[in-house]
N, CA, C and O atoms as CSV, one atom per row, in Angstrom:
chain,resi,resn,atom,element,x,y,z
A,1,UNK,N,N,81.888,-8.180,7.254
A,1,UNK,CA,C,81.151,-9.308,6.686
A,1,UNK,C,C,81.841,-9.838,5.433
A,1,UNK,O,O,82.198,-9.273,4.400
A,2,UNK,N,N,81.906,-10.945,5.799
A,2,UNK,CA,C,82.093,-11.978,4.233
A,2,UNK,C,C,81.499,-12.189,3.302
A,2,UNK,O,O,80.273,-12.215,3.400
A,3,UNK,N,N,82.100,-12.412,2.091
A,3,UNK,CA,C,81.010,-12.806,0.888
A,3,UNK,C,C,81.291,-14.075,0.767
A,3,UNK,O,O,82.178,-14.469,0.010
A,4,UNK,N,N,80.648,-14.772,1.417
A,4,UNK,CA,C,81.027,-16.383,1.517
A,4,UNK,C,C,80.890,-16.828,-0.104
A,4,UNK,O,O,81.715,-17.611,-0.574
A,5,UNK,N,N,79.945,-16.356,-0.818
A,5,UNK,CA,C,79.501,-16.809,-2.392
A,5,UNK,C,C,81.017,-16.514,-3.164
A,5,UNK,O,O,81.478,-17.408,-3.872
A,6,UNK,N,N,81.714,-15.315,-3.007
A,6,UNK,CA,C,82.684,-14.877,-3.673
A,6,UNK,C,C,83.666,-16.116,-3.284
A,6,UNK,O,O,83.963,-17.022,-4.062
A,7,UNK,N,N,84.061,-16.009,-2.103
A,7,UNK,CA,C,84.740,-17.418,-1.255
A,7,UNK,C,C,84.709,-18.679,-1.967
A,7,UNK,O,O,85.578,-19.285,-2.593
A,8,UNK,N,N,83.588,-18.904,-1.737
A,8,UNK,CA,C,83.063,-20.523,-2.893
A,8,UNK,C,C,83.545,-20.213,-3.812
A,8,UNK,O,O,84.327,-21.155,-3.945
A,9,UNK,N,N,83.777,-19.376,-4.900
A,9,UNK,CA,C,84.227,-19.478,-6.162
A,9,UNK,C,C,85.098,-19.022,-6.597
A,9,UNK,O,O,85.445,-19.000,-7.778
A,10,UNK,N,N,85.669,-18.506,-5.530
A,10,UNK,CA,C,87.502,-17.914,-5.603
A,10,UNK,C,C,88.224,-19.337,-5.613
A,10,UNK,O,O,89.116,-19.552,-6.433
A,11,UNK,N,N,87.810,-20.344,-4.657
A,11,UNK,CA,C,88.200,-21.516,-3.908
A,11,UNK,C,C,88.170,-22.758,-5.421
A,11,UNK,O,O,88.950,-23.692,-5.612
A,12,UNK,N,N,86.902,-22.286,-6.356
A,12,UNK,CA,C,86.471,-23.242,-7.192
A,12,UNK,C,C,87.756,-23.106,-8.148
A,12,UNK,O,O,88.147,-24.137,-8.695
A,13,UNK,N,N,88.467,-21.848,-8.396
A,13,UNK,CA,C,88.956,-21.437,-9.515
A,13,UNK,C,C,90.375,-22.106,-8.820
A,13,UNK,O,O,90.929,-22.940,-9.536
A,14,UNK,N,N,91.013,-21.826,-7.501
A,14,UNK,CA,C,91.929,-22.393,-7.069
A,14,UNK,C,C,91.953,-23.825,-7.066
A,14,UNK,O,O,93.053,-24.362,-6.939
A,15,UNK,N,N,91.023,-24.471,-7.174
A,15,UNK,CA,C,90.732,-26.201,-7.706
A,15,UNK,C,C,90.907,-26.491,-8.952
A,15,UNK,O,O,91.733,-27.331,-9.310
A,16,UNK,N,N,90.076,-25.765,-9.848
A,16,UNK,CA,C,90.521,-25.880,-10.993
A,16,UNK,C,C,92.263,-25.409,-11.601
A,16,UNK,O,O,92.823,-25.844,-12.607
A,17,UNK,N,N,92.655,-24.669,-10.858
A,17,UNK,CA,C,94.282,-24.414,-11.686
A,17,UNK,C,C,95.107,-25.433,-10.434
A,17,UNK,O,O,96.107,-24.830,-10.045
A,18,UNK,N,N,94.961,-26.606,-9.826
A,18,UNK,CA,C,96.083,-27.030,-9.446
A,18,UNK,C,C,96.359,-26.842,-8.018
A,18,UNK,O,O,97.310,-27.395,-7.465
A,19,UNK,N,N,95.545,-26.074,-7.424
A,19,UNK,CA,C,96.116,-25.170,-5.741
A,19,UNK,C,C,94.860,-26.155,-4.762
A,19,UNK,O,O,94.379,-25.681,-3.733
A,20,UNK,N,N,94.596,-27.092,-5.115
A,20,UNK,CA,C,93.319,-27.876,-4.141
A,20,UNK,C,C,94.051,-27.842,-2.650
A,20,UNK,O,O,93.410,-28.073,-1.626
A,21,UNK,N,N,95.147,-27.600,-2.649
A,21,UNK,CA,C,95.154,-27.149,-0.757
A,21,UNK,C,C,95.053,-25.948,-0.325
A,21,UNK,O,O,95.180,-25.777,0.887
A,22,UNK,N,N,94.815,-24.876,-1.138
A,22,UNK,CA,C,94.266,-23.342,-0.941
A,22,UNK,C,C,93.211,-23.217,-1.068
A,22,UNK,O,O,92.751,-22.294,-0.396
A,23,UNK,N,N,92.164,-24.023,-1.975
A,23,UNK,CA,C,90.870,-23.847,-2.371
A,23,UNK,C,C,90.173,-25.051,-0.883
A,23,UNK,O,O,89.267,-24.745,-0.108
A,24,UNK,N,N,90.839,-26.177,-0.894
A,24,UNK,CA,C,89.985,-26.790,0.821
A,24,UNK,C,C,90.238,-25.696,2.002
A,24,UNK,O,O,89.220,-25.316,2.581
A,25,UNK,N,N,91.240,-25.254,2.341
A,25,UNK,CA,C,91.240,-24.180,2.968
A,25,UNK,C,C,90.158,-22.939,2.745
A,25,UNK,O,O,89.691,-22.264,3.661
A,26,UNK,N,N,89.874,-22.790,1.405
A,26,UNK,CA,C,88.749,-21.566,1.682
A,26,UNK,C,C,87.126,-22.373,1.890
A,26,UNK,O,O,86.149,-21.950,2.507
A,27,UNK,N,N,87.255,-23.357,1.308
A,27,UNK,CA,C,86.034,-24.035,1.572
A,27,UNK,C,C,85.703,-24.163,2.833
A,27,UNK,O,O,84.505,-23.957,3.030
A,28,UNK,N,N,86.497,-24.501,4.025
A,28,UNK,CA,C,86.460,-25.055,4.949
A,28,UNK,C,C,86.210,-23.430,6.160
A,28,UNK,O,O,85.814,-23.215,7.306
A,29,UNK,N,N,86.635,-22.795,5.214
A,29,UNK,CA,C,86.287,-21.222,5.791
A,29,UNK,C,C,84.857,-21.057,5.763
A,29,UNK,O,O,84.021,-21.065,6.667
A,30,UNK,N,N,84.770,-20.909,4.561
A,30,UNK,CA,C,83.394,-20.786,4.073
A,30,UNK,C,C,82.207,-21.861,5.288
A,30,UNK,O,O,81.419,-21.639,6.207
A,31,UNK,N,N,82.696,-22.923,4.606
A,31,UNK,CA,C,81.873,-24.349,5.865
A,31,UNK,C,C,81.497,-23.633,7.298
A,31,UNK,O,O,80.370,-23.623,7.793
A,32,UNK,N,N,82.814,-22.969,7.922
A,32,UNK,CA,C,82.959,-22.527,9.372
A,32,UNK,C,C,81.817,-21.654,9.503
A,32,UNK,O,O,81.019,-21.923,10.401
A,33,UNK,N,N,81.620,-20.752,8.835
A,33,UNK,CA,C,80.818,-19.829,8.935
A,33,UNK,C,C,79.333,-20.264,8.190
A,33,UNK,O,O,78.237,-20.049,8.707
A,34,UNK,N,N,79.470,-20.691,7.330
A,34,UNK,CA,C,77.948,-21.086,7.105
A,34,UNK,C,C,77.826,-22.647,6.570
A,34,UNK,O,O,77.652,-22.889,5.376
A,35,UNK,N,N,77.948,-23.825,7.713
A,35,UNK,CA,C,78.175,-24.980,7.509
A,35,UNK,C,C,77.024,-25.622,6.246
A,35,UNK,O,O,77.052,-26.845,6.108
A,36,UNK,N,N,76.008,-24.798,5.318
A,36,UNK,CA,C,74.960,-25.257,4.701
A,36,UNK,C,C,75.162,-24.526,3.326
A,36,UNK,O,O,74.302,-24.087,2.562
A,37,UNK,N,N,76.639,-24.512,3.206
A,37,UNK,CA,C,76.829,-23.639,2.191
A,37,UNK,C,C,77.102,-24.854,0.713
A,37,UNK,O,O,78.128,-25.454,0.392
A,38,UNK,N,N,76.004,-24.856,0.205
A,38,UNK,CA,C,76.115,-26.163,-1.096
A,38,UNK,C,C,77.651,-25.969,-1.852
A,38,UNK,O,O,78.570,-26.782,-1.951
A,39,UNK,N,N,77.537,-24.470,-2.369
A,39,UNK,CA,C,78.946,-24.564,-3.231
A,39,UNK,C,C,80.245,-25.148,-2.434
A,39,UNK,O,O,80.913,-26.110,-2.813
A,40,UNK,N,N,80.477,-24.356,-1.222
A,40,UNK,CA,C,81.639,-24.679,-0.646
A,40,UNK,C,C,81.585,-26.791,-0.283
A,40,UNK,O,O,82.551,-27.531,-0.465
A,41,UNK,N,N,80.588,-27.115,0.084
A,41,UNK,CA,C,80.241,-28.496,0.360
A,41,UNK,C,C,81.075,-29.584,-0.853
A,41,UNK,O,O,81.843,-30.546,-0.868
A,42,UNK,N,N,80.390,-28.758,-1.722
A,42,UNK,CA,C,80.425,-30.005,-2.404
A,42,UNK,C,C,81.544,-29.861,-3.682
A,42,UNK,O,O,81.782,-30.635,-4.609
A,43,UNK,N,N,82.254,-28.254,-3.256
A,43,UNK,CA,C,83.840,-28.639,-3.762
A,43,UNK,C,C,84.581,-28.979,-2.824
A,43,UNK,O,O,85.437,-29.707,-3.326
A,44,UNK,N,N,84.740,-28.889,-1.858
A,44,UNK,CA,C,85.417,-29.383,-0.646
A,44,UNK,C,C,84.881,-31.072,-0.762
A,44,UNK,O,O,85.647,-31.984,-1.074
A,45,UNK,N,N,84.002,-31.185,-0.571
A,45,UNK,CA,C,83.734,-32.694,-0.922
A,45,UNK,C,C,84.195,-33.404,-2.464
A,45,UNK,O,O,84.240,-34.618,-2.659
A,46,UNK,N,N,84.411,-32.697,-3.146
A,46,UNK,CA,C,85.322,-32.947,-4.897
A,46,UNK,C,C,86.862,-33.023,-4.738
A,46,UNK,O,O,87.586,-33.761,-5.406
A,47,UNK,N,N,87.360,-31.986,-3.565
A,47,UNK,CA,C,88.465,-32.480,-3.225
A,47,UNK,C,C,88.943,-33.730,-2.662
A,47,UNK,O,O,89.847,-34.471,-3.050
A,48,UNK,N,N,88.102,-33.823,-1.601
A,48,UNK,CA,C,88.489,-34.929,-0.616
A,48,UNK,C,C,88.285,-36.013,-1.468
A,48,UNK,O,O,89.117,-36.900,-1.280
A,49,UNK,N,N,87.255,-36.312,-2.566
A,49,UNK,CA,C,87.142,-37.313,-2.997
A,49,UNK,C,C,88.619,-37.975,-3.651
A,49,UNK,O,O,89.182,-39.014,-3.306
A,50,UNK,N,N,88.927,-37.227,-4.456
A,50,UNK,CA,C,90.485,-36.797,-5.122
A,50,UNK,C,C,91.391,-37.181,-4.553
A,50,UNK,O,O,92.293,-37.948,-4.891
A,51,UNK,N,N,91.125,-36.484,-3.353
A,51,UNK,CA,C,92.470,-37.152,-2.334
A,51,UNK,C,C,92.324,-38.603,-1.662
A,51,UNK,O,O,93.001,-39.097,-0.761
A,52,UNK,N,N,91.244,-39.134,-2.368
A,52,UNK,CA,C,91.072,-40.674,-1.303
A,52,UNK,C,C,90.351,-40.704,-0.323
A,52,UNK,O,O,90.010,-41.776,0.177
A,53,UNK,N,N,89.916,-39.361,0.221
A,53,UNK,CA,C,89.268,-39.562,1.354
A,53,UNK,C,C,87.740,-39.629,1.262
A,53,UNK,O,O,87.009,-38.676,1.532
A,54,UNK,N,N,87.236,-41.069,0.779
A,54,UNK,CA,C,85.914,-41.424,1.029
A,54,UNK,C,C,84.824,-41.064,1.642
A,54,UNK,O,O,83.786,-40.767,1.050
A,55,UNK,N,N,85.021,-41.062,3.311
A,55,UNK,CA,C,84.326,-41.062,4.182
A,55,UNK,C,C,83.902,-39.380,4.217
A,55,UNK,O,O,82.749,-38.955,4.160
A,56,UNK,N,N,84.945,-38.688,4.308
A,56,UNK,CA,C,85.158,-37.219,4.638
A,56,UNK,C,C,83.823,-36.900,3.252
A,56,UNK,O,O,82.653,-36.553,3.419
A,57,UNK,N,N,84.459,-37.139,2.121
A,57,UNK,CA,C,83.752,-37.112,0.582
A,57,UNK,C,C,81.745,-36.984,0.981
A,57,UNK,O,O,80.882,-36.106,1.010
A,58,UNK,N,N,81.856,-38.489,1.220
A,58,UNK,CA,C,80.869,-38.752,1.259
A,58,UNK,C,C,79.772,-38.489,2.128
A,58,UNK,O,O,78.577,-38.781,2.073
A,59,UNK,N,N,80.609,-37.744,3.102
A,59,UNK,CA,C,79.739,-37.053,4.318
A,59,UNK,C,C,79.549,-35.227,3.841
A,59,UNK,O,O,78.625,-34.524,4.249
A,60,UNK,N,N,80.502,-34.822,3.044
A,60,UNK,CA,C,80.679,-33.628,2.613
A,60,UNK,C,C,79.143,-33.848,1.507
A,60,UNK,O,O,78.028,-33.499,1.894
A,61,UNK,N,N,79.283,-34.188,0.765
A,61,UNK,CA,C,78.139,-34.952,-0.880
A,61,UNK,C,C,76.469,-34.632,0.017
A,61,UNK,O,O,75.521,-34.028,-0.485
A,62,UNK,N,N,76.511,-35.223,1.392
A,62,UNK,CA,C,75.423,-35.563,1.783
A,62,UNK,C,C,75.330,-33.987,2.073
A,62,UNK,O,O,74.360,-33.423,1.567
A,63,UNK,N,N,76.064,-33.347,2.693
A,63,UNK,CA,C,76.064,-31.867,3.681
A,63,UNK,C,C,74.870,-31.092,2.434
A,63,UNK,O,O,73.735,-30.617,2.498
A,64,UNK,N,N,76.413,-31.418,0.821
A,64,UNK,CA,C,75.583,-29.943,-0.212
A,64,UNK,C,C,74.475,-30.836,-0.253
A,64,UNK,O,O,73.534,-30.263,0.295
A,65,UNK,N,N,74.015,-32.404,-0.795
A,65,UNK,CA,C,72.552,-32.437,-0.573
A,65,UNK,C,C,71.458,-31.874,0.177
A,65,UNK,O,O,70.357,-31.500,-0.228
A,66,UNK,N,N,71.943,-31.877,1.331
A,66,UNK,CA,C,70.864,-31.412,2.408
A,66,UNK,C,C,70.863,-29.520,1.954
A,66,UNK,O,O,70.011,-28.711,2.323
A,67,UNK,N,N,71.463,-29.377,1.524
A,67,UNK,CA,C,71.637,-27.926,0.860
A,67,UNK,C,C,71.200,-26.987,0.118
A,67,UNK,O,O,70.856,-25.816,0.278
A,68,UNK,N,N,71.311,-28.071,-1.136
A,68,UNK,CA,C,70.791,-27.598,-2.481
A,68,UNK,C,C,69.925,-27.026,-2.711
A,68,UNK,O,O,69.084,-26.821,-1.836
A,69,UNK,N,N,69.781,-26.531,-3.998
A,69,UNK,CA,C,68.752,-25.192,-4.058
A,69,UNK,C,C,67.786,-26.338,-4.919
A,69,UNK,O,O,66.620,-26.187,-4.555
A,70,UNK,N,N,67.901,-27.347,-5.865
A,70,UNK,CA,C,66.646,-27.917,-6.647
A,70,UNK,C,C,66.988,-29.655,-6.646
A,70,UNK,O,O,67.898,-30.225,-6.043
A,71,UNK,N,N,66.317,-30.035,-7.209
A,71,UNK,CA,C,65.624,-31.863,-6.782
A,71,UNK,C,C,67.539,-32.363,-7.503
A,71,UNK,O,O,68.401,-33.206,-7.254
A,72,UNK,N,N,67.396,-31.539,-8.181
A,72,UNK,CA,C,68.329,-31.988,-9.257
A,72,UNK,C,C,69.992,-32.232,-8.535
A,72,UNK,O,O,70.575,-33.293,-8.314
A,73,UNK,N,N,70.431,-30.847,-8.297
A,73,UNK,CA,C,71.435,-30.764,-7.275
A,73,UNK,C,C,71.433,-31.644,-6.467
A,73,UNK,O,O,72.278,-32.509,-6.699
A,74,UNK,N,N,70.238,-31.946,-4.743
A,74,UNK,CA,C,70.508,-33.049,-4.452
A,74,UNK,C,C,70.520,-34.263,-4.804
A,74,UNK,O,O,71.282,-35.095,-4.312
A,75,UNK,N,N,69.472,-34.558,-5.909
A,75,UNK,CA,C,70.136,-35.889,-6.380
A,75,UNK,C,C,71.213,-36.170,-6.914
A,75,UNK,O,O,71.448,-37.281,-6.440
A,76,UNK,N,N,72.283,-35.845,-7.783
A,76,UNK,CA,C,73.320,-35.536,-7.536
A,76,UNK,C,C,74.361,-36.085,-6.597
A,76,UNK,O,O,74.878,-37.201,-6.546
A,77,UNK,N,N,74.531,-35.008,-5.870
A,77,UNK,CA,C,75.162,-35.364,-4.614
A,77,UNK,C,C,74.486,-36.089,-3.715
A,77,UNK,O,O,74.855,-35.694,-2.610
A,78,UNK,N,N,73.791,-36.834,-3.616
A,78,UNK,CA,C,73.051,-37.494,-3.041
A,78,UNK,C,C,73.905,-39.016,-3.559
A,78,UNK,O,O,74.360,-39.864,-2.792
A,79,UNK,N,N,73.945,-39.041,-4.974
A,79,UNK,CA,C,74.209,-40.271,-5.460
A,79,UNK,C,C,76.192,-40.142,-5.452
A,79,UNK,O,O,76.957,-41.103,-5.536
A,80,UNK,N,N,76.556,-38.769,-5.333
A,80,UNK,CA,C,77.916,-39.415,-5.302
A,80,UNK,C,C,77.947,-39.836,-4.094
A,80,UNK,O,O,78.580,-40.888,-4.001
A,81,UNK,N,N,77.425,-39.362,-2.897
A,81,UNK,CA,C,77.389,-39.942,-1.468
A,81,UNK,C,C,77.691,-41.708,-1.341
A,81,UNK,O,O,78.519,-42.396,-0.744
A,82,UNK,N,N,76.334,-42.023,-2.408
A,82,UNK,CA,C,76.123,-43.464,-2.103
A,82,UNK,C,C,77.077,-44.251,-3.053
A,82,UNK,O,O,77.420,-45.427,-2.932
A,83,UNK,N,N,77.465,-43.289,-4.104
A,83,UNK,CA,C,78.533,-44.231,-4.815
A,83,UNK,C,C,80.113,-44.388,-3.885
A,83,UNK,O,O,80.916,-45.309,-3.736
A,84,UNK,N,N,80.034,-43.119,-3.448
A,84,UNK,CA,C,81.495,-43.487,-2.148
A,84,UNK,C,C,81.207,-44.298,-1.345
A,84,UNK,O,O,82.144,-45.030,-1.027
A,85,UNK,N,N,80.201,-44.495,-0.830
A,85,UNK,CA,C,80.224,-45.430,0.336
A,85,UNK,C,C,79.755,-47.051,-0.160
A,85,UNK,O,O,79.747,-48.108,0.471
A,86,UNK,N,N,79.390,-46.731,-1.529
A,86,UNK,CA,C,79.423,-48.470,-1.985
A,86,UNK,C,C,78.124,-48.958,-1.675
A,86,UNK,O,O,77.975,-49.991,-1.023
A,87,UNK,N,N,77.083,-48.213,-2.142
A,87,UNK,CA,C,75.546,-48.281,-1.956
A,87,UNK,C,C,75.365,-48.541,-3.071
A,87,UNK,O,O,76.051,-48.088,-3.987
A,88,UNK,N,N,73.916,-49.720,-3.282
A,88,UNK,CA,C,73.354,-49.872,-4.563
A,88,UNK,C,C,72.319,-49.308,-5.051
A,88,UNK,O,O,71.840,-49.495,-6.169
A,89,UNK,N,N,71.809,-48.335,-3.908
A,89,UNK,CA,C,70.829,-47.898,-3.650
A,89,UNK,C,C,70.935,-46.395,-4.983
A,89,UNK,O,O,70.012,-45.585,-5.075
């Protein structure tokens, strides 16, 4: 068994020093196995944003919303969702 939590934040620390194609790789691990996993979501979705990729972003934003542990978190990611996709909402 995995510690998917350890995963998420091994992955966070590899984002933060520079390695964002080792840390989407563990995210996307993490995702595989427990696709409702907020942390991994919505750094994997911090990447993609980074890299340009909007759509991917903004579908990732919505995932940790549907996720989150309080009102706060999904709103949040809720609103970077709609700011990628160019919502006024």
């Amino acid at each position: 068994p995995w510690d998917l939590d350890a995963l998420a934040r091994h992955a966070a620390c590899l984002a933060e020093n520079g390695e964002g194609r080792n840390a989407a790789g563990l995210y996307e691990r993490v995702l595989a196995f427990e696709p409702g996993h907020f942390q991994a979501a919505l750094g994997l979705a911090r990447l993609r944003e980074a890299e340009g990729r909007r759509a991917d972003a903004a579908r990732l934003f919505e995932a940790a919303a549907n996720s989150a542990l309080t009102d706060g978190e999904a709103l949040a990611a809720r609103q970077a969702a709609a700011r990628l996709r160019g919502d006024d909402s």
